[in-house]
C-alpha positions in Angstrom: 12.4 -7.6 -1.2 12.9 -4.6 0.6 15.2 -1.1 1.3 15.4 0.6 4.4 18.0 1.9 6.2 18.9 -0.1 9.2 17.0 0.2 12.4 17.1 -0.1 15.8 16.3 -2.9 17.8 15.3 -3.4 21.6 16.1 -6.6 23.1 14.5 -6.2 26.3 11.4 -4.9 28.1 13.6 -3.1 30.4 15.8 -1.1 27.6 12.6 -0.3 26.1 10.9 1.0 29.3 13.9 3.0 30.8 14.4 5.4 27.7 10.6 6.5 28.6 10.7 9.5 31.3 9.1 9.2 34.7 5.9 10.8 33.9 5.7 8.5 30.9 6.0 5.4 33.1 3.6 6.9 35.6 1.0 7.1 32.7 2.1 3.5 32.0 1.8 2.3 35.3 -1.4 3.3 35.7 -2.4 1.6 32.8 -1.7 -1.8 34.9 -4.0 -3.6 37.4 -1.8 -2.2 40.3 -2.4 0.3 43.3 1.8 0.8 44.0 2.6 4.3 43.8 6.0 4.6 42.5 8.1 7.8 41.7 11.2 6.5 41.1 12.3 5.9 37.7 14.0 2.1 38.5 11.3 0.8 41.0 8.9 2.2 38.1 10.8 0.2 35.0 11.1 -3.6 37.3 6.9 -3.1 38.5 5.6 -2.5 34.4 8.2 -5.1 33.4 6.7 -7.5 36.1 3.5 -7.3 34.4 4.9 -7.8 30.8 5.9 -11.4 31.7 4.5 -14.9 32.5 0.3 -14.9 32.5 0.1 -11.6 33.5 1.0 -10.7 29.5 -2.0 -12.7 28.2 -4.7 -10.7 30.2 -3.0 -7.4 28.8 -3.5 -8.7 25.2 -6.6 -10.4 25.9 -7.8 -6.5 27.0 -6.6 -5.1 23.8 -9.7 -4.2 21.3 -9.6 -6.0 17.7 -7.3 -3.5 15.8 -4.8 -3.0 18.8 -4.2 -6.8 18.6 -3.8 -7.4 14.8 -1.5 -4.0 15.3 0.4 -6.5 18.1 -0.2 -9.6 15.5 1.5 -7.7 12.8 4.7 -6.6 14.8 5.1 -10.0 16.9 5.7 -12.1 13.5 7.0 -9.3 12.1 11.0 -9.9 11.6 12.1 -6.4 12.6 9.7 -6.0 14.9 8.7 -2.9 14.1 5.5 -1.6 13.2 5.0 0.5 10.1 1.5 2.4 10.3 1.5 2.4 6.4 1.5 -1.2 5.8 -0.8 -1.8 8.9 -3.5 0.9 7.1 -3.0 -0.9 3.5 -3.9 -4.1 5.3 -6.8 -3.2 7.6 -7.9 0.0 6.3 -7.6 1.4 9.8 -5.0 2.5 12.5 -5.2 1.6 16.1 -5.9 3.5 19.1 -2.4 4.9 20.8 -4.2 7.0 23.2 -5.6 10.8 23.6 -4.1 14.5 24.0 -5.0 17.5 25.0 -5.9 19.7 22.4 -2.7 20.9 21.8 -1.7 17.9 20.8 0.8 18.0 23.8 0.3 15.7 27.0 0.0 12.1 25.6 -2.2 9.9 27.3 -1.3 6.4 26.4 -3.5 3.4 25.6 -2.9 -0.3 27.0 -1.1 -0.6 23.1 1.8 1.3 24.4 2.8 -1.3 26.9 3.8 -3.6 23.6 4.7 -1.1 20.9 7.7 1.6 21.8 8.5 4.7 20.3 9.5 4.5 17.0 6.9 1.7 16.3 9.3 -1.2 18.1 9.2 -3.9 20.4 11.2 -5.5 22.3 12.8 -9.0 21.0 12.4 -9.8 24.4 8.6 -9.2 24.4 8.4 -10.4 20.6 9.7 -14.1 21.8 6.6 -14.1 25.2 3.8 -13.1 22.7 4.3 -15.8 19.6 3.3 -18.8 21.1 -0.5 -17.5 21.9 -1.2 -13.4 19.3 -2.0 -15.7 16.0 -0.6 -14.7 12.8 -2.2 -11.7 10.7 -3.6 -13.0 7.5 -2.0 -13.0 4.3 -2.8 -10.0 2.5 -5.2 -10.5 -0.9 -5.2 -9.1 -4.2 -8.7 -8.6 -5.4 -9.0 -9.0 -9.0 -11.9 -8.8 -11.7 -12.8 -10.3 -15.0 -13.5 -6.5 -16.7 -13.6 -3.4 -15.4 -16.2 -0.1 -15.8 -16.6 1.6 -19.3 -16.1 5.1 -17.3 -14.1 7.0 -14.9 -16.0 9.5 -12.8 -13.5 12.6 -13.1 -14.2 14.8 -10.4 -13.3 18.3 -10.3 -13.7 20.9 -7.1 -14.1 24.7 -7.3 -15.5 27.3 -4.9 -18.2 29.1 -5.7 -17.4 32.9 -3.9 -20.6 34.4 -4.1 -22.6 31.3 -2.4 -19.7 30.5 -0.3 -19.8 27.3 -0.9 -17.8 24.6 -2.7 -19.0 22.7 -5.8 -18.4 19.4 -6.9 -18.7 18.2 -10.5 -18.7 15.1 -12.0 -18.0 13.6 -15.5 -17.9 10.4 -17.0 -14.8 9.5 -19.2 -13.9 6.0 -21.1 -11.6 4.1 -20.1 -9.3 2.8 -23.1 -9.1 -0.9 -22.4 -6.1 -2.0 -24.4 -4.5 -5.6 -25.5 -1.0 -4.5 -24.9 0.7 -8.1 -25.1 -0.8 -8.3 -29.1 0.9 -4.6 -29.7 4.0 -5.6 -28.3 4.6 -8.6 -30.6 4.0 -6.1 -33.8 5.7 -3.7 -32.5 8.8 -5.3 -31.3 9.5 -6.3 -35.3 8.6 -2.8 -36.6 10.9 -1.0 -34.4 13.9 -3.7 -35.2 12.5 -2.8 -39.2 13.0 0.9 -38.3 16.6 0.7 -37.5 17.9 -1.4 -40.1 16.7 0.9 -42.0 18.7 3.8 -40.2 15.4 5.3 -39.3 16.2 5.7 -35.9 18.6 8.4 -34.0 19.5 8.4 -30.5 22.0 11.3 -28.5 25.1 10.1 -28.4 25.6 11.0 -24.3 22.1 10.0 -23.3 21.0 7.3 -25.7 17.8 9.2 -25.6 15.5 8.9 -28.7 14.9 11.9 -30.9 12.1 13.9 -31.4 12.5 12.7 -35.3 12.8 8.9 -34.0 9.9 9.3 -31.8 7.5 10.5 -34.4 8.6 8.1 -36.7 8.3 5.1 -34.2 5.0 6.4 -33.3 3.8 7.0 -36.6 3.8 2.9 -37.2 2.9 1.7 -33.4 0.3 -0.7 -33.5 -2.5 1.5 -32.6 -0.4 4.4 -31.8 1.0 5.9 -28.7 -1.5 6.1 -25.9 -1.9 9.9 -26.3 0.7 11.1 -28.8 0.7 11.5 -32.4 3.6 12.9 -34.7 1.2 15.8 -36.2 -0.8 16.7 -33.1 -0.8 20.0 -32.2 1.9 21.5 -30.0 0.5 23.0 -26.2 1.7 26.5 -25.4 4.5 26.9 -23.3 2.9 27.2 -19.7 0.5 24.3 -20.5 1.5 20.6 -19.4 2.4 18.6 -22.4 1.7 14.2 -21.7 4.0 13.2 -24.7 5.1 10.0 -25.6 5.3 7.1 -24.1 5.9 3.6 -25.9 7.7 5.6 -28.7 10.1 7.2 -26.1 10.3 3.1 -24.3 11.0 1.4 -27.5 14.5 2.9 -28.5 15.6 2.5 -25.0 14.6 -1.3 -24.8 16.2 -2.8 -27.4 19.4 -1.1 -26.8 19.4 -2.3 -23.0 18.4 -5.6 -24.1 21.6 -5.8 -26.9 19.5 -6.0 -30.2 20.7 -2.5 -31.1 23.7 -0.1 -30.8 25.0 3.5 -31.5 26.6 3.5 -34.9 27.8 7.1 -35.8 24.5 9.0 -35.1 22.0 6.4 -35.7 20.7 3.2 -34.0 22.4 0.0 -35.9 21.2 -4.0 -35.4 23.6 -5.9 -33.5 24.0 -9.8 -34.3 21.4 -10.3 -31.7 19.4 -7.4 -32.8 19.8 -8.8 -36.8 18.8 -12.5 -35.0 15.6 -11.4 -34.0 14.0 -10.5 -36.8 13.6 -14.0 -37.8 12.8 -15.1 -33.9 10.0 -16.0 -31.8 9.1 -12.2 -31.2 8.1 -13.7 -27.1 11.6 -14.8 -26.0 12.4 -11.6 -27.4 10.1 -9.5 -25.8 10.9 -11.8 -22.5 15.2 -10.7 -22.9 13.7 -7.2 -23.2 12.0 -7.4 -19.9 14.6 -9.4 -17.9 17.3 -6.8 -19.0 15.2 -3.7 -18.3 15.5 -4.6 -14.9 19.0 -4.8 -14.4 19.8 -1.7 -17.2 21.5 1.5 -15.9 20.1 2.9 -19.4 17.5 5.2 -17.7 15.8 5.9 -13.9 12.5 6.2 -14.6 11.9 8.8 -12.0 13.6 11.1 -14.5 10.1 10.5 -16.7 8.4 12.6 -13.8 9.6 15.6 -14.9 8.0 17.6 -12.2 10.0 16.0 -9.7 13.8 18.2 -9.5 17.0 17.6 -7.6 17.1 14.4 -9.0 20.2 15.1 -10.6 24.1 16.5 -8.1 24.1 16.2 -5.0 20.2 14.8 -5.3 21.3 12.0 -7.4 23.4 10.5 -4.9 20.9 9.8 -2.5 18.8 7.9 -5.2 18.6 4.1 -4.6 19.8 1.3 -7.0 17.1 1.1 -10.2 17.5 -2.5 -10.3 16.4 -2.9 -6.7 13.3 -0.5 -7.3 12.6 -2.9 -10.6 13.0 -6.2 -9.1 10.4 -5.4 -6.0 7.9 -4.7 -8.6 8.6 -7.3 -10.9 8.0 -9.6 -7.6 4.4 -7.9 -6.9 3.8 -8.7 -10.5 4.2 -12.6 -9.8 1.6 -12.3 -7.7 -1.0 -11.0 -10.5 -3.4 -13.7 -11.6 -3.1 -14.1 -15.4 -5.9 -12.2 -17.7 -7.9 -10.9 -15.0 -7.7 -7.0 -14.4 -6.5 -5.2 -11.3 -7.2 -1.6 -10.4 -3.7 0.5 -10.0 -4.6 1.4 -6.8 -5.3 -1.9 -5.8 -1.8 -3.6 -6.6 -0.1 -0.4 -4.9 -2.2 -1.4 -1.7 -1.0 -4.9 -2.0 3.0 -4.4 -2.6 2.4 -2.4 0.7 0.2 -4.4 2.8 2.2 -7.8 1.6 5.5 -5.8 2.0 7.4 -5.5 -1.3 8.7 -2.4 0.2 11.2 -0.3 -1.5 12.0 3.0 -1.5 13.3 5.7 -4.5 15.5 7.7 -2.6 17.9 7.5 1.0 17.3 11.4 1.2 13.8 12.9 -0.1 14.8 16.2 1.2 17.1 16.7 -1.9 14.2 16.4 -4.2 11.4 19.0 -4.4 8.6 20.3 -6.5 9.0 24.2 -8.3 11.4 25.1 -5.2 13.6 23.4 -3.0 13.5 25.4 0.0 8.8 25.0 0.5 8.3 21.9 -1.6 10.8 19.6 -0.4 9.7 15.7 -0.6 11.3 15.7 3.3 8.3 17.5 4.6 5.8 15.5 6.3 3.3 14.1 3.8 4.8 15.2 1.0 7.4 12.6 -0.4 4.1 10.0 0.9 4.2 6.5 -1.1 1.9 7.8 -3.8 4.4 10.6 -4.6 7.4 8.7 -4.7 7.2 5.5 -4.8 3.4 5.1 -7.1 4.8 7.7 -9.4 7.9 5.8 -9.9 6.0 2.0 -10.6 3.2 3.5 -12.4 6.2 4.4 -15.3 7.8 1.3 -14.7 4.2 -0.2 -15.5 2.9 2.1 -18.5 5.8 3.0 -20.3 8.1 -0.5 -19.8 5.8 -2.7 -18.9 3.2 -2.5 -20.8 4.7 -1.6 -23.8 6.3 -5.1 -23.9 3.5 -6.9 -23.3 3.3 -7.6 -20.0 0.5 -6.3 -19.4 -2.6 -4.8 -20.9 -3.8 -1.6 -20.0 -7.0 -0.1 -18.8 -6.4 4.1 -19.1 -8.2 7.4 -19.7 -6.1 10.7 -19.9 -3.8 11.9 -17.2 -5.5 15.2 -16.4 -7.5 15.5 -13.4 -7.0 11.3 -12.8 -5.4 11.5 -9.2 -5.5 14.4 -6.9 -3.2 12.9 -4.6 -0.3 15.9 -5.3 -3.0 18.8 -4.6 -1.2 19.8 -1.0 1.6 19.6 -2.5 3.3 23.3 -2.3 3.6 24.7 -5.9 1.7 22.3 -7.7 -2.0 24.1 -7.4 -1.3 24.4 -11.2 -0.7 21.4 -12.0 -3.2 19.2 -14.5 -1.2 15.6 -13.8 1.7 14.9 -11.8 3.1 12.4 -14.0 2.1 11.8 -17.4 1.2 8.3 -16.1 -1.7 8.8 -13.6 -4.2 7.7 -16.2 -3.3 4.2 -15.7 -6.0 3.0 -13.8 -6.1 -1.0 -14.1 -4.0 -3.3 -15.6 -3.8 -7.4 -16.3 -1.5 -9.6 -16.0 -0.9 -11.7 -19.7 0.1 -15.3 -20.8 3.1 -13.1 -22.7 3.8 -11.4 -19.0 3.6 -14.8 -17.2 6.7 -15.8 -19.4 8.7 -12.7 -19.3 8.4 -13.4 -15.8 9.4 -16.6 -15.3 5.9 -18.0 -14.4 5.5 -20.5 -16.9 8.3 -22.1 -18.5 6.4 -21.7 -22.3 4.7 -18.8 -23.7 0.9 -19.6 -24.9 -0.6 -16.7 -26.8 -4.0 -15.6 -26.0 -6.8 -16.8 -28.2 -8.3 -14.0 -30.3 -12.3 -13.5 -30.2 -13.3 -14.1 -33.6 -15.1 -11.3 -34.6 -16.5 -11.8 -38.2 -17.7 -8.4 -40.8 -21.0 -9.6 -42.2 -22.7 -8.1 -44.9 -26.4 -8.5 -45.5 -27.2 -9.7 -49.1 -30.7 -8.9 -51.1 -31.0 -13.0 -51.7 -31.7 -13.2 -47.9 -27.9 -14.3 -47.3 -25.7 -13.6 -45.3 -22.1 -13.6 -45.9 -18.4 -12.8 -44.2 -16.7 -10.2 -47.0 -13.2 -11.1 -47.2 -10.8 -10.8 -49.9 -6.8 -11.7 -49.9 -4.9 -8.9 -51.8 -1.3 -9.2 -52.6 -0.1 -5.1 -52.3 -2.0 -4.6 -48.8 -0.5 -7.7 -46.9 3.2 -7.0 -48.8 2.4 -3.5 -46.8 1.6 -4.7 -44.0 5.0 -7.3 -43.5 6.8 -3.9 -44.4 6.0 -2.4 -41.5 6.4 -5.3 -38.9 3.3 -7.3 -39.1 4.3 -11.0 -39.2 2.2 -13.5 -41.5 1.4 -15.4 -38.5 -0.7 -13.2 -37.4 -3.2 -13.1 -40.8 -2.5 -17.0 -40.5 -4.3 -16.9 -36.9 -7.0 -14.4 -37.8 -8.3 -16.0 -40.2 -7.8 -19.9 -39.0 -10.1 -18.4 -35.8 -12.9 -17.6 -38.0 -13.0 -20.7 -39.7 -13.5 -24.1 -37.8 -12.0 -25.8 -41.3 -8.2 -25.9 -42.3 -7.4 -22.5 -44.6 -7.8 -23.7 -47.6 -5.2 -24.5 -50.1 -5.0 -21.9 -52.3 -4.8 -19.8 -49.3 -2.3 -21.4 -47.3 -0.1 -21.0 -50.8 -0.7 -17.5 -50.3 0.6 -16.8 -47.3 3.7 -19.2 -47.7 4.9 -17.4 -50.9 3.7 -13.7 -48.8 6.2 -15.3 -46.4 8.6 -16.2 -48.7 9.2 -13.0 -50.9 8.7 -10.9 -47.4 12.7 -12.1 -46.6 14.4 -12.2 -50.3 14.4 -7.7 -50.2 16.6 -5.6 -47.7 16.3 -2.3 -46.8 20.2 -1.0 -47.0 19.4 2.5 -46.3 20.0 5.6 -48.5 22.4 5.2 -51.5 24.0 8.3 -53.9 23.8 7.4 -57.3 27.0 8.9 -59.5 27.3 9.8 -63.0 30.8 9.1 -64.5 32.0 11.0 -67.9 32.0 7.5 -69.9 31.5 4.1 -69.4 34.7 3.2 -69.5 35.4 4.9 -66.0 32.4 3.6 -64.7 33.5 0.4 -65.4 37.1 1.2 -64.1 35.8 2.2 -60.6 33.8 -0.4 -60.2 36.9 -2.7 -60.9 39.2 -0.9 -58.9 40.5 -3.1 -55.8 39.9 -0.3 -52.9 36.9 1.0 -54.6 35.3 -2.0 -55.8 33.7 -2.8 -52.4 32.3 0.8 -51.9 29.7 0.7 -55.4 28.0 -1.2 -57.6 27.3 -0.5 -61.5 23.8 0.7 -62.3 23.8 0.9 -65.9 26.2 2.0 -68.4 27.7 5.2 -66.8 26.2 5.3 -63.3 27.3 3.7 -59.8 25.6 3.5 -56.5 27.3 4.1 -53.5 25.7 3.0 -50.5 27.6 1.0 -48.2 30.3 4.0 -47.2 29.6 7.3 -48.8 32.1 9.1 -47.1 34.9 6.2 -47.6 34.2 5.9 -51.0 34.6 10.3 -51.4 38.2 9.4 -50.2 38.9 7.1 -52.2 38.2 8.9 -55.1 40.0 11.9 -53.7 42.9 9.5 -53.2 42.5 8.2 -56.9 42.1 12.2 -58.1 38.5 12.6 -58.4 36.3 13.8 -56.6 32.4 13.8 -56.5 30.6 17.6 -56.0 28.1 17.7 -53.2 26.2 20.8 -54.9 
């Protein structure tokens, strides 16, 4: 799938050749086994076109070199024919030769390439039709993919050293955080739907945007955190760059896209989809959260690259359709081999090469970095793929799809990770571009083979068993395990699922769990669904029992409280409701 605006076409040799000028065609013609000295344009436009047809076309290709004819491969079976030097570098790694000039870079001297590929990168239809039955197909592009990846990134940073005049180099190693995103996901997904039926979670009410309360609090009971925030970390100073979350700004925003939650006054409330999944397979969960992130209208990710302006007036309207952007990557993402890893880099290379083209906006000269007028997108270079177009899937990929599950992640931090913005025009200051350039690899998962559609059933991966042992005087030794009631309660609190303990510890023991311990977890199970959270409740003090047990009888306020002991009520499904009915019965209930 691809966007581009629509393009010419040449059907013939000769409409090609005659919007060349004379001296062009001389330069042409002399390109040709010919001694005819022509000066008129016409005679000049029927002798190269005599050439470019029957047998006399083979011997041109034939004295092309290797990268001129897969250049002529690529356009011929092409079905624009139109040659895009991008896609043609992703796939070779090289460009062809067009010819010289003079060091000026004025006076073009053509190469025998020019005589199939036009200005603008075209060829004739015409030409297109002669060359397919003998230029063979280019190859199909491959993804190269690995079984693990390095421990370290080498982080490189340049300087200048004034006084020797000379520019320095340094080099350090960082980890790589190698992360099991698809086991996250299935926590997570349940502790977030916890969260907000709770009424933990707050959204604005024009954006739908989380909170800074809701995204600390969400991040607070991540399954090993956000990637590089934490609710107590210590705020950067104004000028500095500040990464922020990520999967605790994603979470709030996928499971309202995908229906499971909704804006009730000033909080996040379950739906009956929402309520549903709770007790669900937390996979064809995660998989309607995937397939409905791709069609939402919720958020452009482009607006997570803050750095990027004019994205929103008269910029905003040249943007292109999220869902198309979405649905290009998504179909890269098919391509992926299932629990092997693939550098970032490496899939970008692909989409290009195997042409899952798309493109973020119909007019980059309306976005910009610091200022409009010198760091406009539109000038050569700088709106290149990586800027655009990278920036844009490498959100898509950290902050969506990873978070679901789709992928694991491979990642050190953002700063100093690509240098690929360092032309740019206002951005020497820059640490990152986008808080997402540390994503350096990433691998396909059973969980992401299903969201996508790639396997009809969703098989978990196996977990490693990976027994503590501790080293007894008697010369034994033994696994230390112990079962306690409080710490698992805790954990199904926050999200974890029984099923999980149920699978760790089947995979470190080749016997059936034993009875006494398969009780366990049933009755865990069990008591883990027979308590609700109803959210916050104001407990009221009546003068006597006697009114306590009036309101509490009371058709209108009847619903709105329950008796908690001899002179007290609760009030927690309506606070406000139930203030007005008292007001409407003559009481009323001081907030101080």
């Amino acid at each position: 799938m691809s966007y581009y605006k629509e393009e010419l076409k040449l059907q013939t040799v000769v409409e090609a050749l005659n919007r060349l000028t004379v001296d062009d065609l001389k330069k042409h013609l002399a390109l040709l086994p010919t001694t005819e000295k022509l000066t008129r344009k016409p005679e000049l436009v029927a002798e190269i076109a005599q050439h470019l047809g029957g047998s006399r076309l083979r011997g041109l290709w034939e004295r092309l070199d290797e990268t001129q004819q897969a250049a002529v491969s690529e356009v011929v079976h092409s079905p624009n024919g139109l040659f895009r030097a991008e896609r043609f570098q992703a796939r070779t790694g090289r460009q062809p030769d067009w010819g010289t000039r003079d060091q000026w870079g004025y006076n073009p001297t053509p190469s025998l390439l020019c005589l199939f590929i036009y200005r603008d990168g075209l060829m004739p239809v015409e030409l297109q039709e002669r060359l397919k039955p003998f230029v063979p197909e280019p190859p199909a592009p491959e993804l190269k993919a690995t079984d693990e990846i390095p421990e370290f990134f080498n982080w490189r940073a340049e300087s200048f050293d004034f006084e020797a005049r000379r520019r320095e180099v340094k080099v350090k190693q960082i980890p790589v955080t190698q992360v099991a995103m698809e086991r996250h996901a299935l926590h997570d997904l349940h502790t977030v739907l916890r969260l907000i039926e709770r009424g933990k979670l707050s959204v604005s009410d024009k954006t739908l945007l989380p909170s800074a309360a809701t995204v600390d609090e969400v991040a607070a009971l991540l399954r090993g955190g956000d990637y590089y925030y934490a609710p107590d970390q210590p705020k950067k100073k104004r000028y500095e760059q500040e990464v922020g979350p990520v999967k605790a700004f994603a979470w709030p925003l996928l499971v309202q896209a995908a229906g499971l939650a909704e804006l009730s006054g000033k909080r996040l409330a379950l739906t009956k989809a929402g309520r549903k999944a709770l007790s669900s397979p937390a996979a064809d969960t995660l998989r309607l959260c995937w397939q409905r992130w791709l069609k939402t209208k919720l958020l452009d990710e482009l607006r997570r690259i803050e750095v990027i302006k004019g994205q929103t007036g008269k910029g905003a309207r040249g943007l292109i359709t999220t869902a198309l952007r979405r649905a290009v990557i998504a179909d890269a993402l098919k391509e992926c081999p299932v629990n092997q890893w693939v550098k970032t880099d490496e899939f970008f290379r692909f989409m290009r090469a195997a042409g899952f083209d798309f493109e973020v906006t119909r007019d980059p000269w309306e976005l910009y970095v610091e200022e409009q007028e010198y760091g406009s997108l539109g000038y050569e270079g700088f709106g290149k793929w990586s800027i655009l177009q990278g920036r844009y899937a490498l959100c898509l990929l950290f902050e969506y799809a990873a978070t679901l599950g789709v992928i694991d992640v491979g990642y050190v931090p953002p700063e100093g990770a690509r240098q690929d913005f360092s032309d740019l025009w206002g951005a020497d200051d820059y640490e990152f571009f986008s808080r997402y350039d540390g994503l350096l690899y990433f691998r396909l998962t059973p969980l992401g083979a299903y969201c996508l559609g790639l396997t009809d059933k969703y098989v978990p991966t196996q977990v490693t068993a990976r027994a503590k042992i501790s080293v007894l005087p008697s010369l034994k030794i033994t696994s230390v395990w112990s079962l306690d009631r409080a710490r698992t309660m805790a954990a199904l609190e926050n999200g974890h699922q029984i099923a999980e303990l149920r699978e760790f510890l089947q995979a470190r023991d080749e016997q059936l769990l034993p009875e006494t311990v398969e009780a366990f977890l049933q009755e865990a199970e069990r008591n883990a669904k027979r308590l609700r959270d109803r959210g916050p409740a104001v407990l009221v003090e009546c003068a006597d029992a006697q009114l306590a047990e009036a309101l509490a009888q009371l058709e209108r306020t009847r619903p709105l409280c329950l008796r908690a002991g001899e002179k007290h009520l609760v009030a927690a499904a309506d606070e406000e409701k139930f203030r007005q009915m008292l007001h409407n019965l003559g009481y009323c209930l001081p907030k101080v």
